[in-house]
C-alpha positions in Angstrom: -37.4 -156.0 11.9 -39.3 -159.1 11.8 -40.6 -159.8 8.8 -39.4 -156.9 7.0 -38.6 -157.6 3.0 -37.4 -154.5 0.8 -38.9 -156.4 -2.1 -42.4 -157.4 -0.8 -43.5 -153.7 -0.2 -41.4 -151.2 -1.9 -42.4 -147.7 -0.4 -43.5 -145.1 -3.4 -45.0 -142.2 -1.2 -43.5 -140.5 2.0 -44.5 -141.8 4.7 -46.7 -138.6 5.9 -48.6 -138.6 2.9 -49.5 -142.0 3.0 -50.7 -141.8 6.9 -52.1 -138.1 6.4 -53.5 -137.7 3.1 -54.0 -141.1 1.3 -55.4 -143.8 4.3 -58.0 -141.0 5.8 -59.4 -140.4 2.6 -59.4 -144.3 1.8 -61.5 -144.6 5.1 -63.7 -141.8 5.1 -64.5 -143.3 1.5 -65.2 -146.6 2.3 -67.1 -145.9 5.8 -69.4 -143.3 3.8 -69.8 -145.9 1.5 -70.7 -148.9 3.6 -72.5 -146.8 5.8 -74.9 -144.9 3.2 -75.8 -147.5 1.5 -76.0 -149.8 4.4 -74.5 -153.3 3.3 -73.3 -151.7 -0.2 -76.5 -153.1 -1.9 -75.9 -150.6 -5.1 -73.5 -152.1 -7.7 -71.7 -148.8 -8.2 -70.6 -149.0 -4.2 -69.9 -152.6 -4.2 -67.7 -151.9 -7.2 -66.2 -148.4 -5.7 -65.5 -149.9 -2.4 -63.6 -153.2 -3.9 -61.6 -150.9 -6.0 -60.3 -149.1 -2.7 -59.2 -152.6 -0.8 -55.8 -153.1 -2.5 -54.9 -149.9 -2.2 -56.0 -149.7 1.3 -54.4 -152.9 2.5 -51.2 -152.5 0.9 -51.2 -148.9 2.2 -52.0 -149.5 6.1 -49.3 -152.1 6.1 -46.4 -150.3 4.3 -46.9 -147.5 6.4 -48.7 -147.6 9.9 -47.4 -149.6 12.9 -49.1 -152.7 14.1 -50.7 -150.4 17.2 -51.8 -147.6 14.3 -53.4 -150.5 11.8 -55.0 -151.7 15.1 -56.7 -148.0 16.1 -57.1 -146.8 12.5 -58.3 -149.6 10.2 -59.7 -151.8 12.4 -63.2 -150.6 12.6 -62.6 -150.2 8.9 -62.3 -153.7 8.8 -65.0 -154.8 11.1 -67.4 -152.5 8.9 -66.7 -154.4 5.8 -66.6 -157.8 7.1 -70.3 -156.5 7.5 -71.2 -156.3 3.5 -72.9 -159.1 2.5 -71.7 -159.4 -0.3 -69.3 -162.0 -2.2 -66.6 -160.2 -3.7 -65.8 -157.8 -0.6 -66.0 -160.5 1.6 -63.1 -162.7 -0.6 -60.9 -159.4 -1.1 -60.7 -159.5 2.7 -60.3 -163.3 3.0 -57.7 -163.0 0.4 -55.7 -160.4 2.6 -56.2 -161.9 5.7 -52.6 -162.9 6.1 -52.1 -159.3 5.8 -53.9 -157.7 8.9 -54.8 -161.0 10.4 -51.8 -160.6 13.3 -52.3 -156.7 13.4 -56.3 -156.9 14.4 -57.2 -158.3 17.8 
């Protein structure tokens, strides 16, 4: 595969539960988050929704395909490049090599 390194991601969950059960809930989180508290102006969301971004990037590209990250986590994406707010903003900008060449 191109790219592929067995030590840069080492896969701890099956595959179906990381597509099924862990990135919807990741998602639905961090929507309902940036979308209830519209631009995450509350300290607690800021904070909840930062603490989800590893998880969730590492997640999405261990396990989905580039046309899955492209349907499932880029509005995801687009949503948070939307917080104004510092430290979401440079969590993504420090990932970007990540999803940069899945996202159109």
């Amino acid at each position: 595969g191109t790219g592929t390194n067995s030590n840069s991601s080492k896969q701890v969950l099956s595959s179906r539960v990381a597509k099924y059960k862990i990135l919807p809930i990741l998602q639905s989180t961090i929507v309902q988050l940036t979308t209830v508290d519209n631009g995450l102006t509350q300290d607690v969301h800021k904070r909840e929704c930062l603490a989800l971004l590893p998880t969730l990037f590492s997640t999405s590209t261990s396990y989905l395909t580039p046309e899955e990250f492209q349907t499932q986590l880029s509005p995801v994406v687009e949503l948070l490049f939307r917080v104004n707010d510092r430290a979401v903003r440079g969590s993504l900008l420090s990932r970007i090599t990540l999803f940069a060449k899945l996202l159109d």
